[in-house]
Each structure stands twice: as structure tokens, then as C-alpha cells.
C-alpha positions as CSV (number, residue, x, y, z in Angstrom):
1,X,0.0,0.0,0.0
2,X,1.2,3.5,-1.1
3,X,2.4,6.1,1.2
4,X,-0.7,8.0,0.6
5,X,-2.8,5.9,1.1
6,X,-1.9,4.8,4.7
7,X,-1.4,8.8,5.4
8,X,-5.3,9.0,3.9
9,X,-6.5,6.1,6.3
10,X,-4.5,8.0,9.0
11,X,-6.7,11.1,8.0
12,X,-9.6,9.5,8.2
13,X,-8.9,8.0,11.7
14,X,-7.9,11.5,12.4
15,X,-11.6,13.1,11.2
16,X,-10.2,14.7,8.2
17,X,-12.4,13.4,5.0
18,X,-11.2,16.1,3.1
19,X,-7.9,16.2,3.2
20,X,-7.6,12.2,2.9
21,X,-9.8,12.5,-0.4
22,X,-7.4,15.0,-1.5
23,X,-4.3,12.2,-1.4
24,X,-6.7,8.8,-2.5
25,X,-7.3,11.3,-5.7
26,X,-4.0,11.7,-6.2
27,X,-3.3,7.5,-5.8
28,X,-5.9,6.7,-8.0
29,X,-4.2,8.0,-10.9
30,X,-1.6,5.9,-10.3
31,X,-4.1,3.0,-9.7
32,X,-6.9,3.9,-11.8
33,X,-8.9,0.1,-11.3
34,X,-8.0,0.0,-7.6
35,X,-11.5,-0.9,-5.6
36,X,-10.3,0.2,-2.0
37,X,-9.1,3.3,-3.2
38,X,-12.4,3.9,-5.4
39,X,-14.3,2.7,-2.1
40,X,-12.9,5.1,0.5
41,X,-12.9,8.1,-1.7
42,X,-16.9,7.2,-1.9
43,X,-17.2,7.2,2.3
44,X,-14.7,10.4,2.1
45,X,-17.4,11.8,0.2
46,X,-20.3,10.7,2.3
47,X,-18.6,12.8,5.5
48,X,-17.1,15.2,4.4
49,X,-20.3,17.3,4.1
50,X,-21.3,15.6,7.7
51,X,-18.0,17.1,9.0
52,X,-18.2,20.7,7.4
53,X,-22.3,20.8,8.6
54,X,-20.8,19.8,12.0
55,X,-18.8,23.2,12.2
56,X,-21.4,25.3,11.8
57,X,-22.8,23.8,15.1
58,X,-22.6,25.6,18.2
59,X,-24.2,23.1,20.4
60,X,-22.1,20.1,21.3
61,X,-24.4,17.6,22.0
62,X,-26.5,18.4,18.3
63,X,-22.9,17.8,16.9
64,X,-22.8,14.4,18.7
65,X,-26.1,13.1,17.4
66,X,-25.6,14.3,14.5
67,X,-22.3,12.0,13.8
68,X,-24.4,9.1,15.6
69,X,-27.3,9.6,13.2
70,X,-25.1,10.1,10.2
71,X,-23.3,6.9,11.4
72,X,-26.5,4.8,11.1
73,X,-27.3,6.2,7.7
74,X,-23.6,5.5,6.5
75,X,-24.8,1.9,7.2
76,X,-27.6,2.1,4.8
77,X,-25.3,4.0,2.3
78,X,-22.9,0.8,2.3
79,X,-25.5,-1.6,1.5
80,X,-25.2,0.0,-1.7
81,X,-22.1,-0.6,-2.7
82,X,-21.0,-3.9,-4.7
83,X,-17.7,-4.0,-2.6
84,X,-16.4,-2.8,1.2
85,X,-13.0,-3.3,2.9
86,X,-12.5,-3.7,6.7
87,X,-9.4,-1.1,6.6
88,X,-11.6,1.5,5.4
89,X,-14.3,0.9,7.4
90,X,-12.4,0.4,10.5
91,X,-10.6,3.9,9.5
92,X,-14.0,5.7,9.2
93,X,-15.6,4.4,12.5
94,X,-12.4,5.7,14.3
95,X,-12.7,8.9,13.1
96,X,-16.5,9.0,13.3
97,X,-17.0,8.5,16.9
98,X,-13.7,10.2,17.8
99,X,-15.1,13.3,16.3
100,X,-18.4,12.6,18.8
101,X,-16.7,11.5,21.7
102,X,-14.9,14.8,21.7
103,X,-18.8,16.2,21.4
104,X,-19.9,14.8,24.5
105,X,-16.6,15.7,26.2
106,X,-17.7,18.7,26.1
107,X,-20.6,18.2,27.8
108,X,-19.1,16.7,30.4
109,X,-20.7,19.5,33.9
110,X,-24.4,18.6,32.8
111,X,-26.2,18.4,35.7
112,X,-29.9,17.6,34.5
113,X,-30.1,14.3,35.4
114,X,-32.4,13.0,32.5
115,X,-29.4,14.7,29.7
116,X,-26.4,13.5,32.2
117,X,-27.4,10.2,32.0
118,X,-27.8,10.9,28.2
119,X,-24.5,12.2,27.8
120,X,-23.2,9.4,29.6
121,X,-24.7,6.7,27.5
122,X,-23.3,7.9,24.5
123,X,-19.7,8.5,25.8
124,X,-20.0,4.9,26.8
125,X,-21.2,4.0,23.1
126,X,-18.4,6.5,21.2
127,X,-16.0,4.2,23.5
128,X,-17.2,0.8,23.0
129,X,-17.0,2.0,19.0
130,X,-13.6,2.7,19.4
131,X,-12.6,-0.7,20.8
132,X,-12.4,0.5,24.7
133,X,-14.7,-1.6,26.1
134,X,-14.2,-1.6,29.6
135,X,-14.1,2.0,29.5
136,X,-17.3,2.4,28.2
137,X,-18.6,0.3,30.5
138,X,-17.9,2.3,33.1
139,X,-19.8,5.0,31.6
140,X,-22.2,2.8,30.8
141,X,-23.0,1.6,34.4
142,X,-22.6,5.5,35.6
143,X,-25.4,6.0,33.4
144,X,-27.5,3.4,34.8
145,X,-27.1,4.9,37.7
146,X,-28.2,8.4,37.1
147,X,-31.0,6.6,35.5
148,X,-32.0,3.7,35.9
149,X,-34.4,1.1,34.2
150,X,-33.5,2.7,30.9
151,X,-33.7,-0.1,27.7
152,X,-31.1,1.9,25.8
153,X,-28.5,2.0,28.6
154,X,-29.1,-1.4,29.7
155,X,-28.7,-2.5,26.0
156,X,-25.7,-0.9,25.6
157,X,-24.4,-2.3,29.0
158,X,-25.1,-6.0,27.8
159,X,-23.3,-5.2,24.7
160,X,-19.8,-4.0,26.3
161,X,-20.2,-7.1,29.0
162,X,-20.4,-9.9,25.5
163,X,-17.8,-8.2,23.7
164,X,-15.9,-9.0,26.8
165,X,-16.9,-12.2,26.9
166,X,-19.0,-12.0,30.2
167,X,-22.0,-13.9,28.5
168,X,-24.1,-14.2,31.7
169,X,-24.0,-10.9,32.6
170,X,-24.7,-9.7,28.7
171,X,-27.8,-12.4,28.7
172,X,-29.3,-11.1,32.2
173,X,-28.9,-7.6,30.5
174,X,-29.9,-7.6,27.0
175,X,-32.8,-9.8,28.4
176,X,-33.8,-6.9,31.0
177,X,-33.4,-4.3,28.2
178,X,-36.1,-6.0,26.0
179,X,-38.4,-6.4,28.9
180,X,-38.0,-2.7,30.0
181,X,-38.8,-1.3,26.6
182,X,-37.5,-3.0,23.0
183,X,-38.4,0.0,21.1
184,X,-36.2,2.4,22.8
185,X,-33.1,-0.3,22.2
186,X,-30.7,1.1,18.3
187,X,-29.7,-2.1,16.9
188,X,-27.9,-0.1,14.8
189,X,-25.4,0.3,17.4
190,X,-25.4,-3.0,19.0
191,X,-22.3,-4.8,17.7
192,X,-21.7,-7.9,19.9
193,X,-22.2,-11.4,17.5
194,X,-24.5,-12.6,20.6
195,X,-27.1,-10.1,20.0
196,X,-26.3,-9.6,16.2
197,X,-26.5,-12.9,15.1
198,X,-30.1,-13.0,17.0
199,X,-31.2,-10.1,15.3
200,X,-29.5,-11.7,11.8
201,X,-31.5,-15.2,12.6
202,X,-35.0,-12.8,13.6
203,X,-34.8,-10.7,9.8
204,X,-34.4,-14.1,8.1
205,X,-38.0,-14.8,9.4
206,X,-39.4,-11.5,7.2
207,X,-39.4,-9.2,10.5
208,X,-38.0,-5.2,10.5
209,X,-38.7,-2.3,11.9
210,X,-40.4,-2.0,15.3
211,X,-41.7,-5.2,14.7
212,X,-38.5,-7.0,14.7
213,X,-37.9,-5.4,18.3
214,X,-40.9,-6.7,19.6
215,X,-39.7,-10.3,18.9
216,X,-36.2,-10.3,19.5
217,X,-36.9,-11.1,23.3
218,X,-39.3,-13.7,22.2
219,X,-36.7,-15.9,19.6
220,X,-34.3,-14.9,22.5
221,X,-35.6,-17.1,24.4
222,X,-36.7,-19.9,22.3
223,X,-33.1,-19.7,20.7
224,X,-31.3,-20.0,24.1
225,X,-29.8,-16.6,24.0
226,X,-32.4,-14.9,27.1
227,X,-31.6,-17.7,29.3
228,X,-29.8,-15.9,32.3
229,X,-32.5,-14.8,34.5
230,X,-33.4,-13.0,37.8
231,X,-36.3,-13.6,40.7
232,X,-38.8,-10.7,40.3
233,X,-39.3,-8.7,43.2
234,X,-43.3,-8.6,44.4
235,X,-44.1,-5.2,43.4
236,X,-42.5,-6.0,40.1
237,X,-44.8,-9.1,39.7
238,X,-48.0,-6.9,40.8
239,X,-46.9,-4.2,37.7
240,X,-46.3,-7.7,35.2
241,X,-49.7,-8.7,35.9
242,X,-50.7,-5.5,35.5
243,X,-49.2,-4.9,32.0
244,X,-50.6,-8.4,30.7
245,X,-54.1,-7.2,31.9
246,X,-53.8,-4.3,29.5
247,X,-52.3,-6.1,27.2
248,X,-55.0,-8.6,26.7
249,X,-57.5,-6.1,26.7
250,X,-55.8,-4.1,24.2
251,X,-55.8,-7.3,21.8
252,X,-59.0,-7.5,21.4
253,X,-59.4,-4.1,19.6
254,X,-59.7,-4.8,16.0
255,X,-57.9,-1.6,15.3
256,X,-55.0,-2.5,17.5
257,X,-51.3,-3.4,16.4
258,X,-51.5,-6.9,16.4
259,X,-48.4,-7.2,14.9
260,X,-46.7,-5.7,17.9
261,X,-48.8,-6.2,20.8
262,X,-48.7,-10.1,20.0
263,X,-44.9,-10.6,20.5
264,X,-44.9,-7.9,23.3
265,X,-47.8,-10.3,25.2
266,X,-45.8,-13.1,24.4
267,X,-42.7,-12.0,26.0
268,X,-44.8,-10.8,28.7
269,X,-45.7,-14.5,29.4
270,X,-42.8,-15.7,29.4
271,X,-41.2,-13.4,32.5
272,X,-44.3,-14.5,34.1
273,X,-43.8,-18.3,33.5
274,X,-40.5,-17.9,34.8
275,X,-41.7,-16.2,38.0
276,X,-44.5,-19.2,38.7
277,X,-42.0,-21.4,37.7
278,X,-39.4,-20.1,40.9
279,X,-41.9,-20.7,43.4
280,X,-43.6,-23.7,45.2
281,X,-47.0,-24.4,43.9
282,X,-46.4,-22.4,40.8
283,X,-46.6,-25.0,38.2
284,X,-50.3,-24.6,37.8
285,X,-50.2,-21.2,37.2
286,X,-47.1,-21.5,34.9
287,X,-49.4,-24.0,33.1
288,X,-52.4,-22.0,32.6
289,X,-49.7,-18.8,31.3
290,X,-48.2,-21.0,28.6
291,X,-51.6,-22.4,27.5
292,X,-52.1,-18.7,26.7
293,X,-49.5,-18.0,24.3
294,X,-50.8,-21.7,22.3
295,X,-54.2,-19.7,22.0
296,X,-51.5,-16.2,20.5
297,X,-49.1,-18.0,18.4
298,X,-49.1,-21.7,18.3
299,X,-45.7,-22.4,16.1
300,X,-44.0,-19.9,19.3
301,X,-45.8,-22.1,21.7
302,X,-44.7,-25.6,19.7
303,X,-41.3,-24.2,19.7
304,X,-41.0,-23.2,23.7
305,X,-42.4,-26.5,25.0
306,X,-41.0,-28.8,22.6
């Protein structure tokens, strides 16, 4: 590889599209068919107008989001293009979310505790993009301190604990974020194989969008992958039953999202099997739930008792 390339990449990684364009145009004439080169001077295009938007913004956090939102829609830029390369890509997360981090930096004496714990979570996610994952685990778990029972920090906690290979504590988590809320969970920036390759198995069935959250938790636990679990506390069974009582009543509206409220039920079943199943005399109970979610989705209930 050329030396202008490798200073380009370093450009990149640096949060300079514009100037590492500038040198891959100058190697390409030297290697006119060369894919990589062709292929980075593409994602130098796509950022380079993300980066000069970015300076005309005062506010530090709008900066932030905006790389983190641009990031996502890079993603759906690549799945245009006939070819990608690691290197590149590697080169322009680097500089991506080292150009945010240094957002939120800023931001760093925020003492509303709803936008702390904001600012926090995505410190903790700019980190774990750059490969420091214990580090952003511990902003991660400051987050979830400042708020807790919040899907998208708990996510994000389950995701730094399986790329470091804690798998129980990233199944207890990513389990808890699902029940708390799936559709406040990005999958976008969820990059552990344990959660990936369940949301990879969950598209091949023909699900996206919000509906694809919604049943995540369910094939999470018919695949094995939601298998760590915790006792529920009794208030937190009172506010379970509770849900499930509006849930089923919801259901019967014929105007209602089936689509989602049928997975969300399901789910909702299953933390309350689990429960009936922890104590003595429960089995009946545990019985009656799981006859319940035959009556919603009999190939789901074929699949959890078989």
C-alpha cells in the first residue's frame, strides 16, 4: 500500500475526510482500477459534508447526534455498494466516533439528570465503537445509575459485558433491556455477535422495523440466548400482571397493532412463567400462562415447549 494511502486512512482515523480525499485522488491516478481506493474516496465523500455541517454547530451535543445519526445512515449508504473493505471501514468508525466523543466531552458538567445520563450513554457507546470496552462500561454503568431502568443504557451495558466475553452478565442484561422497553433499544449500534447474530436469525423470518424489536426477546428465548434470568421482586410481579391485563385487553381491539402487541404479550408471558415457575406451587399457574400464548401464536408455543 502506497504512502498516501496509509497517510489518507491515518486522516480518516484522524476526522479529516477532506484532506484524505485529496491524497486517494492523487493514488488513483496511479491506480486507476484500484476498488479500495475507489471505495474510500466514496465514504470520504459521504462525511465530508457531515464534518463541514458539524462546524457550523454551536451546540455540542446536536454535533454528537448528529455524527451518531449520520453513522446509522452510512450503514444504509454501504448496503449499496457492490464492494467494502475492513481497513476503510475500520478507518472511518475511528474517526466518526472520535469526532463525537470529543462532542460529549464537552458536555461533560451537565447536571440535569435525565441529559447527564444521556451524555453518559453515548460516551459509553463512542468508547465501545472505538474498541475501549471496559471503559465504556464504566460510563455505561454511571449512566444506569443516574437513570435507571433505561432499555437503551441497559442494552448498551449487555453489549460491552459480551464483547468482553461476560456472556451471563450480557444475557441477564440484554434480556432486561427488552423487557423494560424493546423500542427504545438502536440495533444499529449494538455490535456484539450474541445479539447480532439473533437479530440476523429474527430478519431471516421476514421481521424489520419495530416489529423485529418486539420479537427479538421472544426468539431470544426460544433460541437460548435470554436464558440468564433474575427472581422478580413482588411489586415488580403486581406491575407484570398488570401490563398483561392491558395487554390482553388491548388485543381485542380490532384496530389495534396486532403485529406488535402479539410478540410484546408473548414476552410478557414468558417473565411470568419464569416467575410461577421459581416458586412452590407455581406450576399450575405456569401452566395456565403457557396455554395462553398456544391460543396467541401456536408455532411460538410448539417451539417453547418442545
Amino acid at each position: 500500500m502506497s504512502d498516501e494511502i496509509l497517510q489518507a486512512y491515518s486522516l480518516v482515523r484522524s476526522g479529516n475526510p477532506a484532506e484524505a480525499k485529496a491524497l486517494l485522488n492523487s493514488a488513483l491516478v496511479y491506480e486507476l482500477e484500484n476498488q479500495e481506493i475507489l471505495f474510500a474516496i466514496d465514504c470520504c465523500n459521504f462525511w465530508i459534508d457531515v464534518v463541514e455541517r458539524c462546524k457550523g454547530v454551536k451546540d455540542a451535543f446536536e454535533r454528537g447526534e448528529t455524527y451518531c445519526n449520520e453513522w446509522k445512515s452510512f450503514l444504509n449508504f454501504l448496503k449499496r455498494e457492490k464492494k467494502t473493505f475492513d481497513r476503510t471501514l475500520f478507518a472511518v468508525k475511528i474517526g466518526v466516533f472520535s469526532l463525537a466523543l470529543a462532542c460529549y466531552n464537552e458536555l461533560s458538567g451537565e447536571k440535569d439528570p435525565a441529559q447527564k445520563a444521556e451524555i453518559l450513554r453515548k460516551t459509553g457507546l463512542c468508547y465501545k465503537k472505538l474498541g475501549s470496552y471496559e471503559t465504556a462500561r464504566n460510563f455505561l454503568t454511571d449512566a444506569n445509575t443516574v437513570r435507571p431502568d433505561t432499555a437503551a443504557i441497559i442494552a448498551e451495558m449487555a453489549d460491552c459485558y459480551a464483547l468482553c466475553a461476560e456472556e451471563k452478565h450480557a444475557k441477564v442484561l440484554f434480556r432486561e433491556a427488552f423487557y423494560v422497553d424493546p423500542q427504545k433499544i438502536d440495533p444499529a449500534f449494538l455490535d456484539s455477535e450474541l445479539i447480532q447474530c439473533l437479530i440476523r436469525n429474527v430478519q431471516d423470518k421476514g421481521y424489520s422495523g419495530a416489529a423485529l424489536m418486539e420479537w427479538l426477546p421472544v426468539y431470544g428465548t426460544i433460541y437460548g440466548v435470554f436464558t440468564v434470568k433474575r427472581k422478580l421482586r413482588t411489586p415488580e410481579v403486581a406491575r407484570l400482571r398488570q401490563e398483561i391485563y392491558a395487554k390482553e385487553t388491548e388485543i381485542k381491539d380490532p384496530s389495534c397493532q396486532r403485529e406488535l402487541l402479539v410478540p410484546r404479550l408473548i414476552n410478557l408471558y414468558f417473565w411470568l412463567i419464569d416467575y410461577y415457575s421459581s416458586i412452590d406451587g407455581g406450576a399450575g399457574m405456569a401452566n395456565e400462562i403457557t396455554t395462553r400464548i398456544k391460543i396467541l401464536d401456536t408455532e411460538i408455543y410448539e417451539l417453547y415447549v418442545k
